[in-house]
C-alpha positions in Angstrom: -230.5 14.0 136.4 -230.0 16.6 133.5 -227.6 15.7 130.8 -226.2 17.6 128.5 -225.3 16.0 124.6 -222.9 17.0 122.4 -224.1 16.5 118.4 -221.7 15.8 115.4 -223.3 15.8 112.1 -221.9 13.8 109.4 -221.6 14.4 105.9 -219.4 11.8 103.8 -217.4 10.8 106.5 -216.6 14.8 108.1 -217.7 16.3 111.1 -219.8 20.0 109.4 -222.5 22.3 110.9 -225.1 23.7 109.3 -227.7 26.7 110.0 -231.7 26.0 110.7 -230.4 22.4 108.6 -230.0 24.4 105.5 -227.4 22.2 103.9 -226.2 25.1 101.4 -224.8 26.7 104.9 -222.9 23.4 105.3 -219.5 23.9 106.9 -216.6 20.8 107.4 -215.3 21.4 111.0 -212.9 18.6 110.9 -212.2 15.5 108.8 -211.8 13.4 112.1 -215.3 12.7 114.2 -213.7 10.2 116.4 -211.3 13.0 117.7 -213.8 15.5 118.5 -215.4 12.2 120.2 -213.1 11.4 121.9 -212.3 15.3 123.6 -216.1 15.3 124.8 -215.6 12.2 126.2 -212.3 13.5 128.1 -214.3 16.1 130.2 -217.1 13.8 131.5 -219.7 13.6 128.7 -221.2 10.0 128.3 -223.8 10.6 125.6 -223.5 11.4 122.0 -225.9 12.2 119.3 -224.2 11.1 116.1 -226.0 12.6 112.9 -225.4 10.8 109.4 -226.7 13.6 107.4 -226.1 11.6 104.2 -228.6 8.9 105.3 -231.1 11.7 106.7 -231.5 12.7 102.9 -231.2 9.2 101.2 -233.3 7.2 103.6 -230.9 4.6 105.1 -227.7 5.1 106.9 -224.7 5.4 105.5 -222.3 6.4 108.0 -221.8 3.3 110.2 -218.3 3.5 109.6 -217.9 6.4 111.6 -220.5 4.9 114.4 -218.4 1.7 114.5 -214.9 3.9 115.5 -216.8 6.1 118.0 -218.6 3.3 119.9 -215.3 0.8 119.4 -212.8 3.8 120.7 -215.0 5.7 123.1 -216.9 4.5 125.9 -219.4 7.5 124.9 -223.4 5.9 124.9 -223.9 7.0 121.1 -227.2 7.7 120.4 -227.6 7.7 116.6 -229.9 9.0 113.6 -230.4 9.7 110.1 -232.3 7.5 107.4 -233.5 4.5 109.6 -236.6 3.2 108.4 -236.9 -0.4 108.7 -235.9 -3.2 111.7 -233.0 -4.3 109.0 -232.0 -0.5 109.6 -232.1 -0.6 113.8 -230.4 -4.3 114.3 -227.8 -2.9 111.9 -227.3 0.5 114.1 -227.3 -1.6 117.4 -224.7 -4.4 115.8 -222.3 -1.4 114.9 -222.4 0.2 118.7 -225.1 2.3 119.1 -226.8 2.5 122.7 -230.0 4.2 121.1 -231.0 5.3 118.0 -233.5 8.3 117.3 -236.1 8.4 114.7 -237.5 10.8 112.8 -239.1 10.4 109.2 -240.0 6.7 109.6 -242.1 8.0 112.7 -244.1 10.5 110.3 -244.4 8.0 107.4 -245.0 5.3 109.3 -246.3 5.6 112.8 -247.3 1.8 113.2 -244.0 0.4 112.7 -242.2 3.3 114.3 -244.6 2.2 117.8 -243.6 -1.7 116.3 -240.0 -0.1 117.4 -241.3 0.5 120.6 -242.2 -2.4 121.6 -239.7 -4.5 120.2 -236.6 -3.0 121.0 -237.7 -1.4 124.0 -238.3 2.4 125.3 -235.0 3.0 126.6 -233.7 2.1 122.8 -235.4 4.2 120.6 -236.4 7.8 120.9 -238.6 10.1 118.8 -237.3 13.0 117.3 -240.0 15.5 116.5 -238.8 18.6 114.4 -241.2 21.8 113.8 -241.3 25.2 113.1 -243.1 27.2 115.8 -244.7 29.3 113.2 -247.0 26.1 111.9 -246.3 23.3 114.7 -246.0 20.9 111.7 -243.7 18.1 111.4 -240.7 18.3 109.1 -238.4 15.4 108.0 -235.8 14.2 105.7 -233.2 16.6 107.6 -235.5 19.1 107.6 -236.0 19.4 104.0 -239.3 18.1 103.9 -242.3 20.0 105.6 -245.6 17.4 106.7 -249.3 18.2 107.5 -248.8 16.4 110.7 -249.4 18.4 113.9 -247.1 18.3 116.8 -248.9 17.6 119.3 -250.8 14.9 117.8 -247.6 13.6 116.5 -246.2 13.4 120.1 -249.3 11.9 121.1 -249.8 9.1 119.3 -246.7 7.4 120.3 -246.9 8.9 123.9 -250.1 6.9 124.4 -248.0 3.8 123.2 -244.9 3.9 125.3 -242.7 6.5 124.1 -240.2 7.9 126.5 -237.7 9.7 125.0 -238.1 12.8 123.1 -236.1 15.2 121.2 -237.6 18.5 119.9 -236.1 20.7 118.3 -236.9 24.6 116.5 -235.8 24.5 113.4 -235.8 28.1 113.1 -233.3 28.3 115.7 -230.9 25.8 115.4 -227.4 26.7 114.2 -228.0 30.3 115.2 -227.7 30.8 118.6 -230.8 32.7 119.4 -231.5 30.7 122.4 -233.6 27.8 123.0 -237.4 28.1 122.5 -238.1 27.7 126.4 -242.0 28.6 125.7 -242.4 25.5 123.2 -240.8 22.9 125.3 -242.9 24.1 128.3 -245.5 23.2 126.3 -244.7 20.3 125.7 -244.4 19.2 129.1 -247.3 20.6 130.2 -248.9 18.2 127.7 -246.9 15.0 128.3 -245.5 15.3 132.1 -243.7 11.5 131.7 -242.1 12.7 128.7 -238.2 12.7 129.2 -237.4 15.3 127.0 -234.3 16.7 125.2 -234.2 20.0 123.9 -232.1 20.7 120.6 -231.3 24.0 118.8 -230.6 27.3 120.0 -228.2 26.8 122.9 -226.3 29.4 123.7 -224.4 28.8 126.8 -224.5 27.1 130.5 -227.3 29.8 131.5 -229.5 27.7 128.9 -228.7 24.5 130.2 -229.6 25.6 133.9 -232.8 27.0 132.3 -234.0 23.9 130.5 -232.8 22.0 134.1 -234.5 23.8 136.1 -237.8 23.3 133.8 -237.8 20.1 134.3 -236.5 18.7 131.0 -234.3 15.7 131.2 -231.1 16.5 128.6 -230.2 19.2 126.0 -227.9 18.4 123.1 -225.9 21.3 121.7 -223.2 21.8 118.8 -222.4 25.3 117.3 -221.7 27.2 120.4 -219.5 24.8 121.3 -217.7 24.4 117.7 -217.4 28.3 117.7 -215.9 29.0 120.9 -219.1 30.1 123.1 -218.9 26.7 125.3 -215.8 26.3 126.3 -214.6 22.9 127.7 -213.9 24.2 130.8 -217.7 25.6 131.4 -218.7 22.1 129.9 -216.6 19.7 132.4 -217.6 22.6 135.5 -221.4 21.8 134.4 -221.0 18.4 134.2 -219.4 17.9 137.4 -222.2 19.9 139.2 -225.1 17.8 137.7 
């Protein structure tokens, strides 16, 4: 089964986009996320990736607030992220209504506890988020603001040999912008880690891109800006939904 995610990004408390998560390129697309929520959820979707921006650059979430009316007024699975480091951090996500929670930084700053994670909460709970630019394959974290010395591959690895089974990559260089998905990366990827169920993020154009990523054998791709500016239209979203 293929699914396809819709992503809001949170900054104090609105629903913005940004480009290649530059946050000078912010934009506020509406003051209510549970709205927008709730019109995904009217077509079909049943997964959302909820992104607190504002604990992506502090280091600890801030926007449960917003994950607490989404999971209480939706029967949407909400996958969250942003700025969870510690166990306090995950039991806190979970208790507000989260289904799963991706992880990003504490995975690169601290692998041991992020494979802790693993084991404790399970592999259907938490997921890995591994963010690069193609030009380097290096990690980068923080919302993308800060670069690491750690390799992809490795990176993927190391929790791959310990249980991981979720994965979301995306190309920092292409999302918010439209240029497509980077199809060569994430068959790469799969080449390397076969079991991997793995979501693609940034670049999504249209449906074509979702049948591509499909039909490569990747389980999910979450998309935002073509949808927020007009390129995915609901109709094209519920149609796609209903054939997969």
């Amino acid at each position: 089964m293929f699914e396809i995610i819709p992503s809001i990004w949170i900054i104090e408390g609105k629903c913005v986009r940004l480009k290649r998560g530059d946050f000078a390129t912010q934009e506020v697309i509406s003051n209510n996320p549970l709205e927008i929520a709730q019109t995904f959820e009217g077509i079909g979707v049943k997964r959302l990736h909820l992104v607190d921006l504002d604990g992506a650059r502090r280091g600890e979430p801030k926007n449960y607030h917003i994950l607490e009316a989404i999971a209480g007024y939706t029967d949407l699975l909400v996958d969250f992220t942003g700025g969870i480091s510690t166990d306090g951090d995950v039991i806190k996500c979970f208790e507000f209504g989260a289904k799963t929670v991706t992880i990003a930084s504490a995975a690169a700053n601290h692998p041991e506890r992020f494979a802790q994670f693993i084991l404790s909460y399970g592999r259907e709970k938490i997921n890995l988020a591994a963010d690069t630019n193609p030009s380097d394959h290096r990690i980068k974290i923080k919302g993308w603001l800060k670069k690491t010395e750690i390799d992809l591959f490795e990176h993927i690895e190391f929790f791959y040999d310990r249980g991981l089974k979720y994965l979301k990559c995306s190309d920092v260089t292409r999302d918010g912008v439209m240029q497509g998905p980077n199809f060569e990366l994430y068959k790469e990827i799969m080449d390397k880690f076969p079991s991997i169920h793995l979501a693609a993020s940034g670049g999504v154009r249209g449906v074509d891109d979702f049948k591509m990523l499909r039909d490569m054998g990747l389980t999910a791709a979450v998309f935002g800006r073509a949808y927020y500016e007009g390129k995915l239209s609901l109709g094209e979203l519920e149609k796609f939904i209903a054939e997969n």
